[in-house]
C-alpha positions in Angstrom: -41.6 200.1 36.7 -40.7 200.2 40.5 -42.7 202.6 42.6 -40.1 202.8 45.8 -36.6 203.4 46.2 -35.7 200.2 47.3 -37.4 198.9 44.3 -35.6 200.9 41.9 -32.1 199.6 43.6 -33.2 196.0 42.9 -33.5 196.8 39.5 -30.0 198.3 39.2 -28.7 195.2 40.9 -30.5 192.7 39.3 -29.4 194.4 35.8 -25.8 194.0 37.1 -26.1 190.3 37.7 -27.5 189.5 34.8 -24.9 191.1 32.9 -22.2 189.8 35.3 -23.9 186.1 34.7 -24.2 186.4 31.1 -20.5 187.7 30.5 -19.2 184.1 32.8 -21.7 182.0 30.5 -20.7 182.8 27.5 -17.0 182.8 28.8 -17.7 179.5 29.6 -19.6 178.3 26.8 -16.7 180.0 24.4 -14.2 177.3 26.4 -16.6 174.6 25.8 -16.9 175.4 22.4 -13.0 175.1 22.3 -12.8 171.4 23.9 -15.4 170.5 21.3 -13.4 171.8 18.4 -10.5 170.3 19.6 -11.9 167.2 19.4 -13.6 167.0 16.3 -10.2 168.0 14.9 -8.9 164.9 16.1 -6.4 167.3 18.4 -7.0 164.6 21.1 -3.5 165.4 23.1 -4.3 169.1 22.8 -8.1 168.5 24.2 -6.4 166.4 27.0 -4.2 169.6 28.1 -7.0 171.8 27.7 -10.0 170.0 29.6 -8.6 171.4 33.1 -8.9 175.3 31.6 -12.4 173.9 30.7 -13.1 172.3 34.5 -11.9 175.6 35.9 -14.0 177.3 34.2 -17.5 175.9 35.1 -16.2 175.2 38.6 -16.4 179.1 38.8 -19.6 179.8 37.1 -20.7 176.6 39.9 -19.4 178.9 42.5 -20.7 181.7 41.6 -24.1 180.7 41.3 -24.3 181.0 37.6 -24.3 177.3 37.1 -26.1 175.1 39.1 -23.6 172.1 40.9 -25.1 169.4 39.4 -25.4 171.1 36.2 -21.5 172.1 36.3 -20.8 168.3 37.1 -22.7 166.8 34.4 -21.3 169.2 32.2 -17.5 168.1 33.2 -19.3 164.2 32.9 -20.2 164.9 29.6 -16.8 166.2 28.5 -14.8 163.6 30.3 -17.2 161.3 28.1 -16.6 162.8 24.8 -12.8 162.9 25.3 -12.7 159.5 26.5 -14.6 158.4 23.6 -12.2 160.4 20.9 -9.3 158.8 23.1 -10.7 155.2 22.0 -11.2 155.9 18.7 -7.9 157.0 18.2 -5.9 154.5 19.4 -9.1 151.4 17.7 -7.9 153.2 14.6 -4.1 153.6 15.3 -4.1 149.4 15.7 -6.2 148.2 12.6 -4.2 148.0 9.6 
């Protein structure tokens, strides 16, 4: 436990941080979560439209510290990937017979 006052006000904001930081990553892992459901449902149009609201997202957990910047860009990376990859597959299967 913190001996000095000082101390004791670096607990309180440390505790509000965390709990500031751990409400924007889950909010952000929620949207994630979203994208991925999207696409396993095929909803590939729908995933499209909704990857910005996902990009926003961890651009502001970036900005705010709660996401590192090259963790927040290989986490859009990885997105763009998946999407791109349920794009192909739609349209391999939408020209075989």
């Amino acid at each position: 436990m913190p001996n000095t006052k000082t101390a004791w006000k670096n607990l309180r904001k440390s505790e509000k941080r965390r709990m500031r930081n751990q409400s924007i990553k889950s909010a952000t892992k929620t949207e994630i979560k979203k994208f991925n459901k999207l696409i396993e449902e095929g909803m590939v149009e729908e995933a499209r439209s909704y990857l910005p609201r996902v990009y926003k997202k961890v651009d502001m957990a970036a900005s705010k510290g709660v996401f590192h910047k090259n963790k927040a860009a290989r986490i859009k990376s990885r997105l763009t990937n998946k999407l791109n990859q349920a794009v192909t597959q739609e349209s391999s299967s939408l020209t075989q017979p």
